[in-house]
N, C-alpha and C positions, 0 to 999 in steps of 0.2 A: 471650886475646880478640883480637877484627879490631879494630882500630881503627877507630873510627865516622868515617869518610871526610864522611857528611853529615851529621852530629850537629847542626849547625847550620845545616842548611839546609831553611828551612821550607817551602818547593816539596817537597822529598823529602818530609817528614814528612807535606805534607798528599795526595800521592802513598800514600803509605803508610796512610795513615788511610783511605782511599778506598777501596784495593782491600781491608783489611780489613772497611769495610762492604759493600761490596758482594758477599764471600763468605760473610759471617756473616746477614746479613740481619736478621731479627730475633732470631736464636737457632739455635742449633745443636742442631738436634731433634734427630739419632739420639744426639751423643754424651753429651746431658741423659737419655736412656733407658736408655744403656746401659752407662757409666759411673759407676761409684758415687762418691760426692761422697766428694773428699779422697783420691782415689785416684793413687799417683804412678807414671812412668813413666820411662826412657829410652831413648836410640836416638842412631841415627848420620844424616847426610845422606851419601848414597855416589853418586857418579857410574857413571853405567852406560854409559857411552863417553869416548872419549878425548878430550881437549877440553882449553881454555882456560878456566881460572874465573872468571869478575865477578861480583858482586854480596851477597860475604859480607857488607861491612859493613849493605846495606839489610835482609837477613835478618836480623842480629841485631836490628836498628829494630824488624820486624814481632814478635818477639819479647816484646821489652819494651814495647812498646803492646798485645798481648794481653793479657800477666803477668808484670809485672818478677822475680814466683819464677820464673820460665824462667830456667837456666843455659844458656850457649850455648859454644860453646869451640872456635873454626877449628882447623882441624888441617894448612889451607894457607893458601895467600894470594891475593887475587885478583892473576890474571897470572901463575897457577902454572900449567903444563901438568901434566892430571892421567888418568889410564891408568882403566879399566872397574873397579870395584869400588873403587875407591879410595875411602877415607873424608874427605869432607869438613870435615866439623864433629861436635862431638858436643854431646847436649842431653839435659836433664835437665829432671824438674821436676812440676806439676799434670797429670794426663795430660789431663783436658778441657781445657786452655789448649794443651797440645799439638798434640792434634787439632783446635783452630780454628783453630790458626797452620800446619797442615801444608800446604794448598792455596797460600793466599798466597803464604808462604815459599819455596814450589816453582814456582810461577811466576814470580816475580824471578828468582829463580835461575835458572832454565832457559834464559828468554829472553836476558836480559843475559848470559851464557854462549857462547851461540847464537852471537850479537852479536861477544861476545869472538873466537871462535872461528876466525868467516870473518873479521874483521876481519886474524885471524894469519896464515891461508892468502893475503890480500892481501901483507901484508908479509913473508912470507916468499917470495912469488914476487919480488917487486921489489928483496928484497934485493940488497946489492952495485952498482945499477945507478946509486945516485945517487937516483934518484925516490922522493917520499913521497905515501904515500895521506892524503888528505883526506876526512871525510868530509860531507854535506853539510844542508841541510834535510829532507831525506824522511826523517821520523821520526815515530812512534807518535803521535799528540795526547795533549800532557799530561806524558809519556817522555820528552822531546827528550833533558833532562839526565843520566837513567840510561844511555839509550840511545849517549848521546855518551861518556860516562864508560867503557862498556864497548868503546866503540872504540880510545878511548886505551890500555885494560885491554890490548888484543890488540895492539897496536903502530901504532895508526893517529895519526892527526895531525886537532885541530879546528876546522872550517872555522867561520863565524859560528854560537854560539849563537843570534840571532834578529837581526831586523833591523835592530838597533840596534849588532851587530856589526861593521859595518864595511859600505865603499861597493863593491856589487857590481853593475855596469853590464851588464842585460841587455837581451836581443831586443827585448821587450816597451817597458821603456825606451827605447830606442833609437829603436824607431816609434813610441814618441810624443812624444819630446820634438825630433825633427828630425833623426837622424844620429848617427852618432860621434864626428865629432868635436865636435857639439854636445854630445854626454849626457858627454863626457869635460870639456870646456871647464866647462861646467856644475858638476860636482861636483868638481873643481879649485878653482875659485875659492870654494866653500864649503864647502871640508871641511877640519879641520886642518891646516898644512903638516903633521905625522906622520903622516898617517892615510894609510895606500895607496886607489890606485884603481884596481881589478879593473875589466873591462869584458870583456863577451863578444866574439867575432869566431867567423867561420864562414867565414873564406877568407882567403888569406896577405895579400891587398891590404888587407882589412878591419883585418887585425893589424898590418899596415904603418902604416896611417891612423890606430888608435886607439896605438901608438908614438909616433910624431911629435905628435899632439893632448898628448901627457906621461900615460898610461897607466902606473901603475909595474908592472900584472900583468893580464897576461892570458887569458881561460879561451877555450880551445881547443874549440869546440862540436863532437862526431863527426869530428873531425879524424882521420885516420891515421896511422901512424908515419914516412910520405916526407913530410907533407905538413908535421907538426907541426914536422921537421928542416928542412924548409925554412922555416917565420916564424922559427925559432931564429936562421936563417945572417940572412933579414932585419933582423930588430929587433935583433941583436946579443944579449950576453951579460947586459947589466943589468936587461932587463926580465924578470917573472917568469914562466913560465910553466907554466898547470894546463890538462891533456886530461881531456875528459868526454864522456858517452854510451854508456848498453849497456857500462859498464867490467865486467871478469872478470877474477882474476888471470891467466888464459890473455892476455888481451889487454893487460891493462899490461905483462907481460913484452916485447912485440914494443916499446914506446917507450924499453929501453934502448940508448941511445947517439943519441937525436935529441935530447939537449939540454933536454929539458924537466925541471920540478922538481916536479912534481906530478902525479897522476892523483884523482880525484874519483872517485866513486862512493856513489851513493844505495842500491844494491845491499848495501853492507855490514852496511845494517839492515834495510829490506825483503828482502833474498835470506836473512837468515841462518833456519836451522832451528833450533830449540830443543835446545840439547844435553839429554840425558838423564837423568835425576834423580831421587833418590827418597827419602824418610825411613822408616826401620821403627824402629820403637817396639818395648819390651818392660818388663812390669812390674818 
């Protein structure tokens, strides 16, 4: 069995409860007609492309919230790279419980896979270079934490779960609280000494300014690869810094050797495609 990664997290489970109603609705007309009561079933979950796996443990969930008689039994692990036909998991059990939980089931999977997936083609372009992908807010409403989990799954790195994550000093901010080095001053004096202060900039003088204001990280708004190396040479070696906008692993590849320790990208959840997925059943 997967080990149940969210067994105790009740966001996931009401995640889970959710999209089982919302597939089941009030009943599952055809397989109430056309499966005879008592009737059992098994089958495989098989990948039909090559990909990165997430999302076995929330499948098994959806599973045992249908019909805890579902047996369910991975046969990888999520964070496995896995090849066209390959079998993921095998299932046993009531075949109408089967057939309620097949849609569900197959869109967790799919998606968080997806997710998984591009998140590796990030990471595996920046390998070696030093830089690690972040990834950021732009996620699914409701999904943050599957979504975010499946980026981890693929080798990525998690930027704030929500806004209670940590002090990130943006544009918006910035015009309207008076400045940089105002919005930096600001959330200095009231934020834990441990707690870091991200702050955006969008020009090397801006990253100069929110430096010296005591910035401990800085995010590099559509900055370039000459441009990012040059606030590095400025602000020195100790502050941190993250490049963001229109990220591609084509284009974080060009930021190795300017010194940065980050790239961001929203892309890695909105751009991913749905890896491929499927379960067949048989009496």
């Amino acid at each position: 069995m997967t080990g149940n990664l969210f067994g105790g997290n009740p966001l996931v489970l009401e995640l889970v409860r959710l999209a089982i109603a919302e597939d089941i609705g009030t009943g599952d007309v055809t397989t109430g007609l056309v499966i005879r009561p008592g009737a059992q079933a098994s089958g495989s979950i098989l990948a039909r492309q090559s990909g990165i796996v997430a999302g076995l443990p929330v499948v098994e969930m959806v599973f045992s919230e249908i019909d805890p008689a579902i047996r369910f039994e991975a046969k990888v692990a999520d964070g496995q790279a896995v090849e066209p036909d390959q079998v993921l998991a095998a299932v046993s059990g009531p075949a109408a419980s089967l057939l309620r939980a097949e849609r569900t089931v197959l869109n967790f999977l799919m998606h968080l896979s997806g997710v998984a997936t591009h998140a590796s083609r990030f990471a595996r372009a920046i390998s070696g270079t030093g830089i690690r992908l972040l990834d950021t807010r732009k996620t699914t409403p409701g999904n943050r934490i599957l979504e975010k989990y499946a980026v981890a799954v693929g080798g990525g790195m998690n930027h704030r779960m929500n806004l209670a994550g940590g002090v990130l000093v943006k544009n918006n901010h910035i015009a309207v609280c008076g400045g940089v080095e105002q919005a930096v001053g600001l959330a200095r004096a009231g934020a834990p000494v441990t707690l870091k202060i991200e702050i955006e900039v969008r020009s090397v003088s801006e990253a100069v300014r929110a430096a010296r204001a005591g910035a401990d990280m800085l995010l590099l708004d559509h900055m370039g690869p000459s441009e990012a190396a040059e606030v590095r040479q400025a602000v020195g070696p100790a502050v941190l810094l993250e490049v963001s906008g229109n990220m591609t692993p084509e284009k974080a590849v060009a930021y190795g050797g300017t010194g940065i320790d980050f790239v961001s990208a929203g892309s890695v959840v909105y751009g991913a495609v749905w890896l491929d997925i499927s379960m067949y059943l048989e009496l």
